[in-house]
DSSP file (Angstrom, degrees, kcal/mol; ACC not computed):
  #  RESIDUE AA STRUCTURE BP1 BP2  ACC     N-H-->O    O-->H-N    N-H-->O    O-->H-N    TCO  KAPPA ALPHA  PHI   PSI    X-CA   Y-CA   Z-CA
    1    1 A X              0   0    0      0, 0.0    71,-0.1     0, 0.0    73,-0.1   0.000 360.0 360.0 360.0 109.8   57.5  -60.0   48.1
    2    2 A X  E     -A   71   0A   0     69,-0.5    69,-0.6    68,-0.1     2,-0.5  -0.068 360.0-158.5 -68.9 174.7   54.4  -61.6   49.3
    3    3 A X  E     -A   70   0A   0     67,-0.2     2,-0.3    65,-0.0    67,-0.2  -0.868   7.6-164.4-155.2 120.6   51.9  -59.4   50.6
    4    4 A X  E     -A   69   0A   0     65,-1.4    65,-0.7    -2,-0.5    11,-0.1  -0.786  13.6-133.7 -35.0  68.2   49.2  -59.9   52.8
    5    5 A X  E     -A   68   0A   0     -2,-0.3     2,-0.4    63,-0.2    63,-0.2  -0.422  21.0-147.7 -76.8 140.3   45.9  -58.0   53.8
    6    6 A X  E     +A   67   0A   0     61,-2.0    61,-0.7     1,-0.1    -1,-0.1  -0.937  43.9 134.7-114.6 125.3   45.2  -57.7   57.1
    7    7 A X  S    S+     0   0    0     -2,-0.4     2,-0.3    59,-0.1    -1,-0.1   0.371  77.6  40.7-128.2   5.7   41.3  -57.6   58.8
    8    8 A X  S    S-     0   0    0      1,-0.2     4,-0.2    50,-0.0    49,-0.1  -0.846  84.8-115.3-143.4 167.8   41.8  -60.1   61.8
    9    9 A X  S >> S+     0   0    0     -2,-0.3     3,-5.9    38,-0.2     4,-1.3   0.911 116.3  60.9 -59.8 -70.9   44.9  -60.6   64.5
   10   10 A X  H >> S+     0   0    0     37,-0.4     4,-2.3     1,-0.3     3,-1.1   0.890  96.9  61.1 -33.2 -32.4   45.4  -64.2   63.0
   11   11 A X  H 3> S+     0   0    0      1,-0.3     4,-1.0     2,-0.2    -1,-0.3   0.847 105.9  44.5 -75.3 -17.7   46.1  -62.5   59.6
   12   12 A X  H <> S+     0   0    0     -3,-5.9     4,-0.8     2,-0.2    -1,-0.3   0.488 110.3  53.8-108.0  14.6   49.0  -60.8   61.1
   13   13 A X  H <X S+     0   0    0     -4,-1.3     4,-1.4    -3,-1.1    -2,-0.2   0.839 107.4  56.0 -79.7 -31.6   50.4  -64.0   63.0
   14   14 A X  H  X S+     0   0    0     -4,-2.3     4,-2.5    -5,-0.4    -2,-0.2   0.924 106.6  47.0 -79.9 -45.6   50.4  -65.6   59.9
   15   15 A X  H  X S+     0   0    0     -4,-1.0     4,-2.1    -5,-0.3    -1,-0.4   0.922 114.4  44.0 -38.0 -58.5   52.3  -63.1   58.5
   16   16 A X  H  X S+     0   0    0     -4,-0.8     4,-2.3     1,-0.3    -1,-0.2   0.728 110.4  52.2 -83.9  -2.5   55.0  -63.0   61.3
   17   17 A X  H  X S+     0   0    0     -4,-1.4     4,-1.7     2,-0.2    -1,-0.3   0.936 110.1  53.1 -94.9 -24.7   55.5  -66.6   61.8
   18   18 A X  H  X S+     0   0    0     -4,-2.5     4,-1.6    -5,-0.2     3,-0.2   0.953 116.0  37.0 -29.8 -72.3   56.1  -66.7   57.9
   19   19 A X  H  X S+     0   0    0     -4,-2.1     4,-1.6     1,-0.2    -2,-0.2   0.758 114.4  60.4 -78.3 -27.0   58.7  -64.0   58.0
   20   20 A X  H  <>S+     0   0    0     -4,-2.3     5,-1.2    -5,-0.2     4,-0.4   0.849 108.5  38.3 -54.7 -37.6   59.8  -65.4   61.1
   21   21 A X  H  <5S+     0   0    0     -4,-1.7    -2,-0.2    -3,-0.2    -1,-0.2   0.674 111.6  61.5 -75.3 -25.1   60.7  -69.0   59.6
   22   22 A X  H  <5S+     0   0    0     -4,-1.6    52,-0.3     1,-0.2    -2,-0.2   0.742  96.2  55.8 -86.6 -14.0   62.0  -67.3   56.5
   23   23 A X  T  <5S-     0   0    0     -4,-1.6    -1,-0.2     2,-0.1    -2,-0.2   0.719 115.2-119.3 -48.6 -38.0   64.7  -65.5   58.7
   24   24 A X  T   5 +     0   0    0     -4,-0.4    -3,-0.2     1,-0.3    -2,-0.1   0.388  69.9 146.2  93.2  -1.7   65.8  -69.5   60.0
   25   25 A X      < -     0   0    0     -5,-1.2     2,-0.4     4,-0.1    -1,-0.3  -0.557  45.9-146.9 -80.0 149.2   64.8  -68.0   63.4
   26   26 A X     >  -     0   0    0      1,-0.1     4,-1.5    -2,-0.1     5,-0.4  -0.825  27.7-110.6 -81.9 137.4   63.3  -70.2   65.9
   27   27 A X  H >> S+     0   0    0     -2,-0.4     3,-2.0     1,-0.3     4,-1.7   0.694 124.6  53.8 -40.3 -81.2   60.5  -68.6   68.5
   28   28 A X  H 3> S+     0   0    0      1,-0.3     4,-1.1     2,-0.2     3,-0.3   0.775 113.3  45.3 -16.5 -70.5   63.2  -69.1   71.2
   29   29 A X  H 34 S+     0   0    0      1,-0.2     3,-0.3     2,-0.2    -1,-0.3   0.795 107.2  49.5 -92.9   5.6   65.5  -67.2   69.0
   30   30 A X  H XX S+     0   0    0     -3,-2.0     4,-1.4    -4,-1.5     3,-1.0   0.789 107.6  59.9 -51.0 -45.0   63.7  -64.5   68.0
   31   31 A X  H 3< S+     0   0    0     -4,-1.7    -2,-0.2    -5,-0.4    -1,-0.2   0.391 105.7  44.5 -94.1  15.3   62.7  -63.9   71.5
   32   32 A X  T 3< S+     0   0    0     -4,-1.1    -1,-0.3    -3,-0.3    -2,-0.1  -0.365 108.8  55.3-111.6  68.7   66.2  -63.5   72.8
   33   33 A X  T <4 S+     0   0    0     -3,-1.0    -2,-0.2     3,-0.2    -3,-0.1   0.221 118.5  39.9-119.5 -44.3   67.2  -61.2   69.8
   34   34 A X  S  < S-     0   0    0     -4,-1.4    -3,-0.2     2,-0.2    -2,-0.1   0.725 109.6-124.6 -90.7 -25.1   64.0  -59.2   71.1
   35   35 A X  S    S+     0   0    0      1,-0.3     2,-0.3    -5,-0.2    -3,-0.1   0.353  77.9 114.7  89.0 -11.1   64.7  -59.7   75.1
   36   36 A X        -     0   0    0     -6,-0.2    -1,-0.3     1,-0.1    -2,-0.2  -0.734  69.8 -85.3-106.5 150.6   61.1  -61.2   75.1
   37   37 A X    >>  -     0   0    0     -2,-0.3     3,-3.4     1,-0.1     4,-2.0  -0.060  18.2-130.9 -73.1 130.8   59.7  -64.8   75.9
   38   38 A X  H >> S+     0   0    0      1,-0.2     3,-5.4     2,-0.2     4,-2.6   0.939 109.3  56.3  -0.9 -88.0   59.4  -67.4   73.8
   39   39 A X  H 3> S+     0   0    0      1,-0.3     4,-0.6     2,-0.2    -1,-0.2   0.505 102.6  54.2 -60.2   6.7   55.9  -67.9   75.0
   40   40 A X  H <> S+     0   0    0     -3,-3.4     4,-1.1     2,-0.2    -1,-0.3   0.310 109.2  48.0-107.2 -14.6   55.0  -64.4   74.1
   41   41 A X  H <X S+     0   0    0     -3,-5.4     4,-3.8    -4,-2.0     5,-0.3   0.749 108.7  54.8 -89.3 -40.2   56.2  -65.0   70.4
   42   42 A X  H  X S+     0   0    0     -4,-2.6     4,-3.7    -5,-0.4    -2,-0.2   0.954 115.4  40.2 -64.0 -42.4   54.2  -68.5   70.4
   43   43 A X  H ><>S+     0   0    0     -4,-0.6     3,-1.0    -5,-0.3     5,-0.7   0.970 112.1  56.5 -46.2 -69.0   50.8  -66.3   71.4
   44   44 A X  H ><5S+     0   0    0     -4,-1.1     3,-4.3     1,-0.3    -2,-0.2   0.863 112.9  36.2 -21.0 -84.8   51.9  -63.8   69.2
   45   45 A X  H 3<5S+     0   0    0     -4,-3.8    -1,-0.3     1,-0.2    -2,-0.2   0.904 108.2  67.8 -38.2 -48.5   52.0  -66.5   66.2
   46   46 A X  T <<5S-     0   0    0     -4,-3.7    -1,-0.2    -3,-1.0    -2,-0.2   0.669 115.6-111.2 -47.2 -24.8   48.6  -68.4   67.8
   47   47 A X  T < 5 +     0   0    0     -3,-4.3   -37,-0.4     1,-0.4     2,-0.4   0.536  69.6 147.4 101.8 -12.5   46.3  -65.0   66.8
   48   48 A X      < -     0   0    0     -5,-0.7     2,-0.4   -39,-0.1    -1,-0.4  -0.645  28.6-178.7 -98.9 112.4   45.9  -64.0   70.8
   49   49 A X        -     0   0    0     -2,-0.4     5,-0.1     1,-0.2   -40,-0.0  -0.946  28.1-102.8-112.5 145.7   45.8  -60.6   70.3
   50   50 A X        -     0   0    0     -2,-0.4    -1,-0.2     1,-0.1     0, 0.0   0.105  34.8-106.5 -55.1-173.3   45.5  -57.9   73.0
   51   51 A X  S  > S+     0   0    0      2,-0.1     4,-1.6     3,-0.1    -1,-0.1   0.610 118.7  54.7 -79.3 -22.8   42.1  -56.0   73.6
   52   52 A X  H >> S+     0   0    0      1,-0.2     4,-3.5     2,-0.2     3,-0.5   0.988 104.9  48.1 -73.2 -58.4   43.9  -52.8   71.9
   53   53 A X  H 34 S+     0   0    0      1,-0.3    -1,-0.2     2,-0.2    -2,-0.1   0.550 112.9  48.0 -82.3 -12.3   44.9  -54.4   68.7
   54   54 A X  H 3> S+     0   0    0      3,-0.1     4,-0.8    -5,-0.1    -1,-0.3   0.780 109.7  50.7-100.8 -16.3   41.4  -56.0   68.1
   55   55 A X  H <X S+     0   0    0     -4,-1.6     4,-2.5    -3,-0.5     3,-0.6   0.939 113.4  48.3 -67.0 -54.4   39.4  -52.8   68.8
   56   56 A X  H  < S+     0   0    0     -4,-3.5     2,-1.3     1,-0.3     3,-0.3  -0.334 112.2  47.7 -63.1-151.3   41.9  -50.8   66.1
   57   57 A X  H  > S+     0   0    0      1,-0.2     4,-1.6   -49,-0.1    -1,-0.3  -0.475 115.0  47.5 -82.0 -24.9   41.5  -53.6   63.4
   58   58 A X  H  < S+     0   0    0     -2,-1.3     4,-0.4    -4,-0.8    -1,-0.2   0.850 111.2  48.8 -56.2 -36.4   37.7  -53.4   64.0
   59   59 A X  T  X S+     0   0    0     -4,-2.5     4,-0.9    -3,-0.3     6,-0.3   0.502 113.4  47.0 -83.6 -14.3   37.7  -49.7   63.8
   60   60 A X  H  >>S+     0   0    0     -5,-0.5     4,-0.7     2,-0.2     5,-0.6   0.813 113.0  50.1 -81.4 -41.5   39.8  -49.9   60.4
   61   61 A X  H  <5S+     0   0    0     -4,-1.6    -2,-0.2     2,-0.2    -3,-0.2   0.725 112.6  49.8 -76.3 -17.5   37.4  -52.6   59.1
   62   62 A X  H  45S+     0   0    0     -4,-0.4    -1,-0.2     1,-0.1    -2,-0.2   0.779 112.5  46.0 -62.6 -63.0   34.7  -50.2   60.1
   63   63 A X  H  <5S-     0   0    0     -4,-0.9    -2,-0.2     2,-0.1    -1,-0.1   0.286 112.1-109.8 -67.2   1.0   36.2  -47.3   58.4
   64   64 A X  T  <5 +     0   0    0     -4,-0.7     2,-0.3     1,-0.2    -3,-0.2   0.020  70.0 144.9 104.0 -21.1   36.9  -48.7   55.5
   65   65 A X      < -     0   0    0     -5,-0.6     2,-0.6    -6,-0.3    -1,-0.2  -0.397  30.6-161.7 -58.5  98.7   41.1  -48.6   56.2
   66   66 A X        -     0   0    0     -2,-0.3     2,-0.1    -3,-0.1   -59,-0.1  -0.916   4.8-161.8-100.8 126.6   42.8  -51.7   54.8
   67   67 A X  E     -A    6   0A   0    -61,-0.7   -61,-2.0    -2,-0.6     2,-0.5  -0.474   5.4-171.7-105.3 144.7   46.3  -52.7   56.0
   68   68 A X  E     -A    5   0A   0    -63,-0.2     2,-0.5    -2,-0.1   -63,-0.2  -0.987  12.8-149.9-121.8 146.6   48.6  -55.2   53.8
   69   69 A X  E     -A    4   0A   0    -65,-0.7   -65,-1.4    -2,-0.5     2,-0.5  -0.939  16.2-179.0 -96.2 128.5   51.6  -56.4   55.3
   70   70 A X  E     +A    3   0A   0     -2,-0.5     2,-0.3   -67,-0.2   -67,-0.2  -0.908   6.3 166.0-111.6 138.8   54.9  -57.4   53.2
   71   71 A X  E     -A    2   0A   0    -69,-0.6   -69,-0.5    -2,-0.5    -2,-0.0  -0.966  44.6 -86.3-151.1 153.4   58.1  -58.7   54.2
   72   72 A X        -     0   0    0     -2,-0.3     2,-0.8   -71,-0.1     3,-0.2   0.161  32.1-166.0 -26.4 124.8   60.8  -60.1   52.4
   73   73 A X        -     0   0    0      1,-0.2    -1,-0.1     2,-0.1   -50,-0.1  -0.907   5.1-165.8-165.5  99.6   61.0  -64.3   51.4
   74   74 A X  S    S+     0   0    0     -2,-0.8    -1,-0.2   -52,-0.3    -2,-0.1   0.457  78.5  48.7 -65.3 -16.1   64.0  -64.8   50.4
   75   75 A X  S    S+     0   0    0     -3,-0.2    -1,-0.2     2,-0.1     2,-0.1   0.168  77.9 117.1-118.3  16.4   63.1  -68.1   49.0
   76   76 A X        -     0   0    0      1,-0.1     2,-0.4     2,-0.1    -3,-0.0  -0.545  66.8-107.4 -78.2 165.5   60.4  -67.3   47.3
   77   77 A X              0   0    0      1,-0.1    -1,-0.1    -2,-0.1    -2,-0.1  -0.768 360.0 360.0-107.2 134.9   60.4  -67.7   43.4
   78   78 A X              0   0    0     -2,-0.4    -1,-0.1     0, 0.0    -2,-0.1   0.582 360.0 360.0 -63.0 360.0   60.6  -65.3   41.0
């Protein structure tokens, strides 16, 4: 399972656009699985993070709090 550490927004697009292409989904269909646009998955991927979600990861990176993210990849090799 790869795994990921997170200190920035971009570190967690990279992440979802990963696990998103290792599903087979395409932005389009991810975002009608989710009910939400396309072009809100394509920010999403880009790193445009709200105002919320870059004050908490500043205030974790401050505090010393480091997040990893994992998700499954299926094609990865053992």
């Amino acid at each position: 399972m790869p795994e990921h550490r997170v200190r920035k927004v971009c570190d967690i697009a990279a992440v979802l656009k990963a696990a998103r292409e290792n599903c087979g989904l395409s932005q389009a269909e991810l975002g009608q699985r989710l009910v939400i646009s396309r072009d809100y998955i394509i920010d999403l991927e880009s790193g445009h993070g709200s105002l919320y979600i870059n004050r908490l990861l500043k205030i974790m990176h401050e505090l010393g709090i480091v997040m990893s993210l994992t998700y499954q990849d299926d094609h990865a090799q053992s």
